[in-house]
C-alpha positions in Angstrom: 68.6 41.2 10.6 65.8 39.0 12.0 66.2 35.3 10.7 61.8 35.5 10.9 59.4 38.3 10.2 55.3 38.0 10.6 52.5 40.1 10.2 48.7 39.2 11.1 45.7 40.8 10.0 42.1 40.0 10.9 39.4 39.0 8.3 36.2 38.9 7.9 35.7 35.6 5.8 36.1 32.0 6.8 39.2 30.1 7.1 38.6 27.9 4.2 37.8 31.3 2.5 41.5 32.2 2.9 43.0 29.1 2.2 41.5 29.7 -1.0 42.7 32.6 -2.1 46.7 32.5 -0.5 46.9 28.6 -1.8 45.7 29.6 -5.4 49.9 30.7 -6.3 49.0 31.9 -9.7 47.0 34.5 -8.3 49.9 35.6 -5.8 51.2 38.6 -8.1 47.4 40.0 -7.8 48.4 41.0 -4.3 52.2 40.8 -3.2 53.8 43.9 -4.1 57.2 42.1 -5.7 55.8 38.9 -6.9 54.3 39.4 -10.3 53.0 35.8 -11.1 53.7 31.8 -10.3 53.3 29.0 -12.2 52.9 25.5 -11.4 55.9 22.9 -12.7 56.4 19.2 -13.6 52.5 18.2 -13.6 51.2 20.3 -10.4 47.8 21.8 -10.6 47.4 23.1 -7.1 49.0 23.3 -3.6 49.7 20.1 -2.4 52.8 19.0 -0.7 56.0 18.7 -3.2 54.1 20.7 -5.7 56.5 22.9 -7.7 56.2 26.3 -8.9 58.2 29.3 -10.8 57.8 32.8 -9.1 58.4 35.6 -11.2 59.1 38.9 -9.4 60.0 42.6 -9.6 61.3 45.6 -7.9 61.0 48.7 -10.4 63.4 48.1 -13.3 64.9 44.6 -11.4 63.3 41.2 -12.0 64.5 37.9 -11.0 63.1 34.4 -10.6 62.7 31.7 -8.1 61.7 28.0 -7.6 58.9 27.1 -5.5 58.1 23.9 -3.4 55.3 24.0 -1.6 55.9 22.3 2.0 52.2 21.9 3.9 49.1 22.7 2.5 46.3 22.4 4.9 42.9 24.0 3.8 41.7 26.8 6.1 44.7 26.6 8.2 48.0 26.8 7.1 49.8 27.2 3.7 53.8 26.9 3.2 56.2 27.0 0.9 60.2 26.7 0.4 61.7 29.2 -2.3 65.0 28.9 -3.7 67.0 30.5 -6.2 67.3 29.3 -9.7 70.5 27.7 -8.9 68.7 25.7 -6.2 69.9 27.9 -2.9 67.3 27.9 -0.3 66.2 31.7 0.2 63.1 31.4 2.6 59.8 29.8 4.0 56.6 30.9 3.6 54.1 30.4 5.8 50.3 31.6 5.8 48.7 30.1 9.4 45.2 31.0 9.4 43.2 30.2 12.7 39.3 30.9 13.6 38.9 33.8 15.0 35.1 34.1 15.7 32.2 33.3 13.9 33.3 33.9 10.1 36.2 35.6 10.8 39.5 34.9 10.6 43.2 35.6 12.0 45.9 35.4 9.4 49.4 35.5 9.9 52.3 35.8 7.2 55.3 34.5 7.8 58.7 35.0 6.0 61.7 32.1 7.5 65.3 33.7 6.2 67.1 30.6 5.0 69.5 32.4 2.9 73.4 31.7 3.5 76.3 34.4 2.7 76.3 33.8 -1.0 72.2 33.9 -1.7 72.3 36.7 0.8 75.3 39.0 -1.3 73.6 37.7 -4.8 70.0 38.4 -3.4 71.3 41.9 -2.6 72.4 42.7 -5.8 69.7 41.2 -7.5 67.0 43.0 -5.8 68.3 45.8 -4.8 67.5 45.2 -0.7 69.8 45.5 1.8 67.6 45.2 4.9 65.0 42.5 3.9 63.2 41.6 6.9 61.9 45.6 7.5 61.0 45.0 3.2 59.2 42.3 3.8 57.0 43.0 6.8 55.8 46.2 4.2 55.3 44.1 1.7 53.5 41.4 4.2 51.0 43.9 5.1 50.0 45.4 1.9 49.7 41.5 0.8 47.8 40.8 3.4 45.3 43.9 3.3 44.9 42.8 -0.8 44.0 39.6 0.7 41.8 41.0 3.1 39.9 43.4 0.4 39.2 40.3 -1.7 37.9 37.9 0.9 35.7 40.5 2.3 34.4 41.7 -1.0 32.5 38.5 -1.4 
């Protein structure tokens, strides 16, 4: 199992145009295939380092939460965040590095760091229902990023 998967995709919007959408978390269930919605916690209103959030997600009849922290925030270039379990175990970084890539275009990568030990790992498992998740992800990576892609092109 790969301890980092990342897909890119090329866009036809701005950077800043990007960063917009991918740093707006509530909107995150609009286009990941698992996540169904974040909220902001304890007072955050936007992605800014420490900013906490809840994810809710879902994998046909399983659902499970996570806590969010976002990490770096850097408009039109790089968005990450650290997710944990509810217990607190780390489970991952996310990471969205967006670069110019011509006029009004842009080059976006997604990036999913495995920070899970044994016991997130076996619990995550059963909780979820995925045994390989790096070959998950990088599906689920590309149809979030082609929703992205849809939206910042539509406009």
């Amino acid at each position: 199992m790969a301890d980092r998967v990342e897909v890119s995709i090329d866009i036809e919007a701005p950077p800043i145009r990007i960063y917009e959408l991918v740093s707006d978390l509530p909107r995150m269930g609009e286009w990941s295939p698992e996540c169904v919605k974040c909220e902001w916690r304890g007072g955050a209103s936007g992605a800014v380092p420490g900013a906490r959030f809840k994810g809710y997600n879902r994998l046909g009849w399983r659902r499970w939460n996570t806590k969010g922290t976002v990490v770096a925030a850097e408009p039109g270039q790089e968005l990450s965040f650290d997710i944990a379990s509810v217990g607190g175990l780390p489970v991952a970084r996310w990471t969205y590095l967006i670069e110019e890539a011509g006029e009004g275009r842009s080059r976006v990568t997604e990036r999913w760091d495995d920070k899970r030990g044994g016991l997130i790992k076996l619990l995550g498992r059963a909780a979820t229902g995925i045994a390989e998740r790096d070959e998950h992800n990088a599906n689920g990576m590309r149809e979030t990023l082609a929703r992205i892609k849809e939206e910042a092109e539509a406009r």
